[in-house]
Every structure is written in C-alpha cells, then in structure tokens.
C-alpha positions in Angstrom: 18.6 -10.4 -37.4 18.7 -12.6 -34.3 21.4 -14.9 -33.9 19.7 -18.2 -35.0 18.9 -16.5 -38.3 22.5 -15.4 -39.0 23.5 -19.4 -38.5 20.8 -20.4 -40.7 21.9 -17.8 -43.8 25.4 -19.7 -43.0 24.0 -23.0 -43.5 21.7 -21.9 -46.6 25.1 -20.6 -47.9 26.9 -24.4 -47.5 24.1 -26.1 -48.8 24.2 -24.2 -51.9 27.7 -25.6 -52.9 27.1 -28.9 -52.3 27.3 -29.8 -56.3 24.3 -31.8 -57.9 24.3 -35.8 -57.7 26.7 -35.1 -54.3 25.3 -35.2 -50.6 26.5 -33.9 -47.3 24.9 -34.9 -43.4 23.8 -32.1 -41.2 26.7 -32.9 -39.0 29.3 -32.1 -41.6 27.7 -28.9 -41.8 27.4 -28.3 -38.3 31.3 -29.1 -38.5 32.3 -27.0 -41.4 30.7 -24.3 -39.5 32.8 -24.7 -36.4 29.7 -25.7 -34.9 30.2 -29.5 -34.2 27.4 -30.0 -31.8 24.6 -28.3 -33.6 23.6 -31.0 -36.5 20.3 -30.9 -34.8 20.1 -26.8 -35.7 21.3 -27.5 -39.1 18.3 -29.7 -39.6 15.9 -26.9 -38.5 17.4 -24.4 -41.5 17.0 -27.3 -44.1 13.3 -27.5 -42.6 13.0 -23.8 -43.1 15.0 -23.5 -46.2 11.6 -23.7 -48.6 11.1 -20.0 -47.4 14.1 -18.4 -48.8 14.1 -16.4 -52.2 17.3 -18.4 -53.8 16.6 -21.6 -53.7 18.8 -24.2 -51.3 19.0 -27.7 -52.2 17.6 -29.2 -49.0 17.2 -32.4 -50.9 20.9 -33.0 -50.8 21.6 -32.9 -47.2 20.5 -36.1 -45.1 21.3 -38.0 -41.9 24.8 -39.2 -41.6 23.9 -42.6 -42.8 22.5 -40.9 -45.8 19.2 -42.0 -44.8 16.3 -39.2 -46.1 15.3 -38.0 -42.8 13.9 -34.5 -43.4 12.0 -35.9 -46.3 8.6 -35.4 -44.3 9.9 -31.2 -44.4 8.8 -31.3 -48.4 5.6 -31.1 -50.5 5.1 -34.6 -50.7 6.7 -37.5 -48.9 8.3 -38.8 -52.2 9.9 -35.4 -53.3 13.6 -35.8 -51.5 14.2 -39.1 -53.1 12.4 -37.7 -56.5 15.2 -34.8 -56.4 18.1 -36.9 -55.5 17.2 -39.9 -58.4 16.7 -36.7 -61.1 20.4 -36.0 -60.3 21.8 -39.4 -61.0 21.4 -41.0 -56.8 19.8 -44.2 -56.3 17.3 -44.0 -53.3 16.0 -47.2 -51.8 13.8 -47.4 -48.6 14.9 -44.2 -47.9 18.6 -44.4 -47.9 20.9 -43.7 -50.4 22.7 -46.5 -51.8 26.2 -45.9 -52.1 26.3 -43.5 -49.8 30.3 -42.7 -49.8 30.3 -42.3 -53.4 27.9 -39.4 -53.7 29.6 -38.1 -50.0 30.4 -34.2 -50.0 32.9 -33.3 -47.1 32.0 -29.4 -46.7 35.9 -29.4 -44.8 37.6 -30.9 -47.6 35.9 -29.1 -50.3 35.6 -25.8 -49.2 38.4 -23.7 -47.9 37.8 -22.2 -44.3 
C-alpha cells in the first residue's frame, strides 16, 4: 500500500466517528492525525472516499468555516447539504448555520 493510501485509510477511519448531526474541517483532521499541514490531503481522501466498501460520511467534513466545499465531489451538487439537513443541520448558501454548535473537535473527542 503506498504511503498516501495508508494516510487516507487513517482519515476514512476519523471520519467514521464523527457522530451524525456533528461536523469536523479537514484541518482538524489533518491535526488529529499529527499532520497539521495536510488539510489539503485530507480533502483528497474525502474526494475519494465514495470508493471504499464501508461507507465514510464525507458529507460531514467541510471547510473550516463550515462552508460545503467538497460538495461538487458527490452525485449531485445538492447531495452534501441533503445529508447534513437529514441529520438535523441547517444548510444555507452553502454554509452551515451554526457552525460551532454542530462542531466535532477530532482532539478533544478522541483519545490519541
């Protein structure tokens, strides 16, 4: 498995604790991971995270001003925002509204 792989599996893993109606950013990821500087790398798993066999809630990780950033990554333009609102977020022009609220700090609610 190349190297880029392995940090993607690690992501996929994250992502699939973030509890429904919560949100994290790719930086807090990237962060949790001990990777501060690769949000951008995080972003490319949640792009890729359609392919994998158990499912990842890409839907639930967004930009770090919870705008829907990757949203052009699903079926259909609407979908992210579709997923989110199902599990209780309000989506408007993109952004989630009350961003802290539905915040999910991988560092505080995960033990390294």
């Amino acid at each position: 498995m190349e190297k880029h792989e392995d940090f993607f599996q690690m992501v996929f893993q994250v992502a699939r604790l973030i509890p429904k109606g919560r949100v994290t950013s790719y930086g807090a990821i990237a962060k949790y991971l001990g990777t501060a500087r690769s949000s951008r790398m995080v972003g490319w798993a949640m792009n890729a995270a359609h392919s994998q066999k158990k499912p990842v809630p890409a839907h639930r990780v967004v930009n770090r001003n919870g705008e829907l950033t990757g949203k052009h990554h699903f079926a259909t333009p609407f979908l992210m925002a579709e997923l989110l609102e199902k599990e209780g977020i309000i989506v408007v022009n993109d952004k989630i509204r009350n961003f802290d609220k539905h915040y999910w700090e991988p560092l505080k609610e995960l033990e390294l």
